[in-house]
C-alpha positions in Angstrom: 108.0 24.8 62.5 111.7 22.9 63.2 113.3 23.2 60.7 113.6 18.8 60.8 109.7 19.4 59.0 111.2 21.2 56.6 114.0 19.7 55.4 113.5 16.8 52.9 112.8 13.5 55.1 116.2 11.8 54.6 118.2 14.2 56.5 116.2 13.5 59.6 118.8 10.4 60.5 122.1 12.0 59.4 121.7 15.6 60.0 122.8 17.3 63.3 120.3 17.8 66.2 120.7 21.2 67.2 120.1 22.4 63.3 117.0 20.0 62.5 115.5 21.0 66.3 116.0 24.9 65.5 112.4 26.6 64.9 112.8 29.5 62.9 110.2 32.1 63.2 110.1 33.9 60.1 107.4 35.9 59.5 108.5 38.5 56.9 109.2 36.2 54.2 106.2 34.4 53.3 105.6 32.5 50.6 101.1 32.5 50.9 101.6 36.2 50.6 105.0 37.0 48.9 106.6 39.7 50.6 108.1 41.2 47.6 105.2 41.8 45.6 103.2 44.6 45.2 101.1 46.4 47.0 103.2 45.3 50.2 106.7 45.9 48.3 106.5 49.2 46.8 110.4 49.3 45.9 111.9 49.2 42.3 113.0 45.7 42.1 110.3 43.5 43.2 108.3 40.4 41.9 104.7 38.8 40.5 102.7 37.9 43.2 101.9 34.6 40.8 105.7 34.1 40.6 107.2 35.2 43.6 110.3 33.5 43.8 109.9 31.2 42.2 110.8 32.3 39.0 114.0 29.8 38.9 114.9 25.6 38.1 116.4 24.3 40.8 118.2 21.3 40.8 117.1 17.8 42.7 119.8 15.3 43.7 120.0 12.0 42.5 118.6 11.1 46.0 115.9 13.7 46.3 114.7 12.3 43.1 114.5 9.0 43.9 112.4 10.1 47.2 110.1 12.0 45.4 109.6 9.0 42.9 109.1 6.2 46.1 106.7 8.3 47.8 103.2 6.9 46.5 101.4 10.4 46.9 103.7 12.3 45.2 101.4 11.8 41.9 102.1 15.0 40.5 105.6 15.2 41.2 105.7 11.3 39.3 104.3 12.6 36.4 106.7 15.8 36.0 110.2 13.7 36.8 109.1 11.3 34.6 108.2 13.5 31.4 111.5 14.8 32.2 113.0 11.4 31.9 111.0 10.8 28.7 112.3 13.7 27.0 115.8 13.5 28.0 115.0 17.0 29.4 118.8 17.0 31.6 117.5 14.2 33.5 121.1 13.0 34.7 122.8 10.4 37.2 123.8 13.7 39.2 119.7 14.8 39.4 117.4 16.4 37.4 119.2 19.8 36.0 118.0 22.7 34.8 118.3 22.5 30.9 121.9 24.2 29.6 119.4 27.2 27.5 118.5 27.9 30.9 121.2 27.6 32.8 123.0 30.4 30.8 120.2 32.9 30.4 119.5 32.6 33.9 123.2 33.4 35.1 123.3 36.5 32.9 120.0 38.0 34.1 119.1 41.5 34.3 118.2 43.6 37.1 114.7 42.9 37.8 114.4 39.6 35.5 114.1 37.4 38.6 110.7 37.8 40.3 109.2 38.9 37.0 110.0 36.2 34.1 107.3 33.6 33.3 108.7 31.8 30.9 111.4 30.6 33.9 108.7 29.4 36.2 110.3 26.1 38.1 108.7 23.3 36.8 107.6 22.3 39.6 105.5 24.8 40.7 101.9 24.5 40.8 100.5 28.0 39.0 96.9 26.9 40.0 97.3 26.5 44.1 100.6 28.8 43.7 102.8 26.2 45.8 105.5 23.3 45.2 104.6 20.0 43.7 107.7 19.3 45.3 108.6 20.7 48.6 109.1 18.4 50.8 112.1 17.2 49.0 113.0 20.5 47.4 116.8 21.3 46.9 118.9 23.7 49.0 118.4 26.8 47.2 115.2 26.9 47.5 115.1 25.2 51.0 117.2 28.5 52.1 116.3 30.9 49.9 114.9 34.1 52.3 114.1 37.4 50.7 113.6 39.2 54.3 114.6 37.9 57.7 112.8 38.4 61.1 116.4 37.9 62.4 117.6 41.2 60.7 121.3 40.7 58.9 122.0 37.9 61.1 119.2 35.9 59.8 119.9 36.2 56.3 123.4 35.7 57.3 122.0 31.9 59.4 120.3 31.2 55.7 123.2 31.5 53.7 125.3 29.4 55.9 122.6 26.7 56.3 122.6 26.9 52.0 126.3 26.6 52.0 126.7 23.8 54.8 123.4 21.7 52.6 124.6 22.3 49.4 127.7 20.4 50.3 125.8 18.2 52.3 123.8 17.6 48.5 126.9 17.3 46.6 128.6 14.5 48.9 125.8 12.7 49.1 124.7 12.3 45.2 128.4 11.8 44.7 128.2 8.8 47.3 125.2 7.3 45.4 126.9 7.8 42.2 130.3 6.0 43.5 128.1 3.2 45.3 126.5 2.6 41.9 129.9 2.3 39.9 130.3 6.0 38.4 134.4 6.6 38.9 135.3 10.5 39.6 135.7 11.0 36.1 132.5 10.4 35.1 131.5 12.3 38.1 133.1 15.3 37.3 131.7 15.2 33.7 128.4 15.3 35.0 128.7 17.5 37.3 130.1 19.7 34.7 126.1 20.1 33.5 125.3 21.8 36.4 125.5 25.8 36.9 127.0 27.0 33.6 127.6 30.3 32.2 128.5 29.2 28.8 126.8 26.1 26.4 127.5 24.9 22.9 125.8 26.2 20.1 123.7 22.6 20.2 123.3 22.8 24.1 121.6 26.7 23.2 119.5 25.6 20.7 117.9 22.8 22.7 116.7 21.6 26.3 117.3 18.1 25.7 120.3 15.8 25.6 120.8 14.0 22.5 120.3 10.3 23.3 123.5 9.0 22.1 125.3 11.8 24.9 122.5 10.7 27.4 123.4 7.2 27.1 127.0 7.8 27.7 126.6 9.6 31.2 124.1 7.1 32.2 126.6 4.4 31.8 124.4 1.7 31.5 121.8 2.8 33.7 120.3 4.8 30.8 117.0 2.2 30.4 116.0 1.7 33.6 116.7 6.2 35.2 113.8 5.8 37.9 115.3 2.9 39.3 118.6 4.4 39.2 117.3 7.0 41.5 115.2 5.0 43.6 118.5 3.4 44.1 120.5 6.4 44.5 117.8 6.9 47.2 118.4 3.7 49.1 122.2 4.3 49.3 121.9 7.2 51.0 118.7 6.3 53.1 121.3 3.6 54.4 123.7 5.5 55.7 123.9 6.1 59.8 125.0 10.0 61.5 128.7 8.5 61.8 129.0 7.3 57.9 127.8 10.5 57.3 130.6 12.5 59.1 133.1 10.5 57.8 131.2 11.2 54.5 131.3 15.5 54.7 135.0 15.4 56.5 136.4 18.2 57.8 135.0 20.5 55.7 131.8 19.8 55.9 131.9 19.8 59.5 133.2 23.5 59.6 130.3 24.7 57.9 128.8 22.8 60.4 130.5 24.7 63.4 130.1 28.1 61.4 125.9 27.4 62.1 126.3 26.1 65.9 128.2 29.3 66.3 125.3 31.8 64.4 122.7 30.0 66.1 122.1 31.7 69.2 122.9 35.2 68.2 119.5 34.5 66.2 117.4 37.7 67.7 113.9 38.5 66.4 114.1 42.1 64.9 
């Protein structure tokens, strides 16, 4: 499958050719029959074959979100986003984050927590069919997160590039959204201070929801009306064309983009 099918929808307009045409065959790293559970992974670390890898909260752009909540068969996706929303459960302008509590215990994990820990299921997994409520517009980590490669060291090596080139992809585009819907850097950087922490407040520890009073400050105004901030979030950055784009990532962004023309065809099936 090209990789375009597998990508959330949105990038289909912006995103380079030659990465949404590539077709990776990868056929160690399955998620029907995880790869690293047991019986067919008989080494120490390894995970539930009801968790897989899934044991993890990923984080969902502003725009992701607001794809997810415009897509009229997303029904179970709705519901999930919008309990989020409801509890104040680090529903944010930047996306929906994991939850501070989280956040930490996650980034100090043991050897062998990942894989194994129930209690950090995504949310949006489905235990009963074992798949994503989510997936079509799934965040980067989890877009390019390969256990095994059937390109050897060179495929794993393609993966992390494509997650470093799409997480900045993710982080000028919510950042867009936010500036086209009158956030300056400052608040910007303040909420993007909520994502991927080591350390919380005793408060942030204790809880996995935002006071309202702090939720009302970062949502600058928006704070009433959160789903159709990110349905609008959506729209900006559904609007944009392959050039605004460019101009968007800058140089930078268009390195990483070099570093995966360049890995591409040294992609060999081991």
């Amino acid at each position: 499958m090209m990789l375009k099918y597998q990508l959330p929808r949105i990038y289909e307009s912006i995103l380079p050719r030659e990465i949404l045409q590539f077709e990776p065959q990868e056929k160690k790293a399955t998620c029907d029959a995880c790869a690293m559970s047991r019986p067919q992974n008989k080494a120490k670390i390894h995970y539930r074959a009801d968790l897989k890898c899934c044991t993890f909260h990923p984080f969902l752009p502003n725009y992701l979100v607001g794809a997810l909540l415009k897509e009229e068969t997303s029904t179970e996706a709705h519901r999930l986003l919008r309990g989020k929303i409801e509890r104040r459960e680090y529903a944010l302008p930047i996306g929906m984050v994991a939850p501070v509590k989280y956040q930490v215990e996650f980034n100090h994990r043991d050897e062998g927590d990942f894989g194994q820990r129930e209690d950090w299921l995504c949310p949006y997994y489905n235990k009963q069919t074992q798949n994503c409520n989510v997936w079509r517009n799934r965040g980067v980590v989890c877009t390019t997160f390969f256990c095994k490669s059937s390109y050897g060291k060179t495929g794993l090596s393609f993966w992390e590039k494509l997650g470093s080139y799409l997480w900045y992809v993710e982080l000028a585009l919510l950042e867009e959204a936010l500036a086209m819907l009158d956030f300056s850097p400052r608040q910007v950087m303040t909420l993007l201070d909520y994502h991927n922490r080591h350390e919380g407040t005793s408060a942030e520890l204790k809880s996995n929801v935002i006071p309202e009073k702090t939720s009302r400050e970062l949502w600058n105004g928006y704070y009433d009306d959160q789903e159709g901030f990110y349905k609008k979030a959506y729209e900006v950055v559904a609007n944009l064309d392959k050039k605004s784009f460019h101009e968007l990532i800058g140089e930078q962004g268009q390195s990483l983009e070099e570093d995966l023309f360049a890995i591409l065809p040294r992609l060999k099936l081991s």
